[in-house]
N, C-alpha and C positions, 0 to 999 in steps of 0.2 A: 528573451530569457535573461533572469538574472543571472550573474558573479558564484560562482561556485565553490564558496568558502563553509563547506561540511564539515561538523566538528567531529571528530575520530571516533570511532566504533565504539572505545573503553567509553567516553565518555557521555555515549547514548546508551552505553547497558546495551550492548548489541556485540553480535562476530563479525569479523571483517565480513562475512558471506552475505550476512545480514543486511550492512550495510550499503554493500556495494546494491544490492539487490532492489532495495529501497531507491537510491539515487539513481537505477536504470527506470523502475517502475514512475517517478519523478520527473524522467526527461519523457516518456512517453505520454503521462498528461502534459507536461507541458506544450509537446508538440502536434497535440489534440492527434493522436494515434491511435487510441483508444476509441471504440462508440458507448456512451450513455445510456443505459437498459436502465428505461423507465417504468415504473407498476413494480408489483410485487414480482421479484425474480423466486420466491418459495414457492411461489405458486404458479407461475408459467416462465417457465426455463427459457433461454436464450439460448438459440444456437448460431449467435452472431461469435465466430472465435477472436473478436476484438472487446467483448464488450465487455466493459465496467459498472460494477455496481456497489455500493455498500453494503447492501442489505444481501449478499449472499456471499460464503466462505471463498469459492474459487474464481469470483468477478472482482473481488472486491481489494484492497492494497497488498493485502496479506497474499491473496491468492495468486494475484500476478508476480509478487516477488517471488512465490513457488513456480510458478510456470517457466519464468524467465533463469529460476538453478533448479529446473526437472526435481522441484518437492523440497528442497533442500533446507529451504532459507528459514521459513517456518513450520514444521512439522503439523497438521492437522490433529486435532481431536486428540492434544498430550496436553497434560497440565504444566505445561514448560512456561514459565513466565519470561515475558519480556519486558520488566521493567517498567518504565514511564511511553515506551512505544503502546503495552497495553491500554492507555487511552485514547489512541488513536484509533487502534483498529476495533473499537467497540464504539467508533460512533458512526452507527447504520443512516442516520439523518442525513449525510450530510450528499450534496450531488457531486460531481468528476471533480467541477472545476471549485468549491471547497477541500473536496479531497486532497488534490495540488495543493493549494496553499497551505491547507493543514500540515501535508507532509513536508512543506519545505520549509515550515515552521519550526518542527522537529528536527529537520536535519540541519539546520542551521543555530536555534537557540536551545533545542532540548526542550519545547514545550510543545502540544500537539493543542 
């Protein structure tokens, strides 16, 4: 695991809640915690309670950092922007372990 030099909340366009939320979802792929749901999750559901996906709301980065503040972190289906975090969570392409590094991309340079 890399050095954990996260650049401050204000300066990702995020709440502290946010962010913390993010760096817990973070260490969990890092530490392959998570399982990978493969195929389309819109169309046959997972009910593995570890599993990660992009391609659906409540598997996917966004969803686990809700899971992990019971809904908090990012509120569902509200036009609430988040900044330059919103291209992160709109790219359904990517697998777990792009995920990771995507996110740690983000929380370390503010690019996803």
């Amino acid at each position: 695991m890399l050095a954990r030099n996260f650049l401050p909340a204000k300066e990702l366009g995020l709440s502290d809640l946010q962010r913390q939320a993010l760096i817990d979802v973070l260490g969990l792929l890092e530490r392959n915690e998570l399982n990978e749901i493969m195929g389309d999750v819109n169309r046959q559901p997972s009910y593995d309670p570890l599993g990660f996906s992009m391609r659906a709301w409540g598997t996917c980065i966004c969803g686990w950092a809700n899971k992990l503040t019971n809904s908090r972190a990012f509120p569902r289906y509200t036009h609430q922007e988040y900044g330059r975090a919103d291209l992160l969570f709109n790219r359904t392409g990517m697998s777990m372990e792009q995920a990771g590094i995507a996110l740690r991309d983000f929380l370390t340079r503010g690019s996803a």
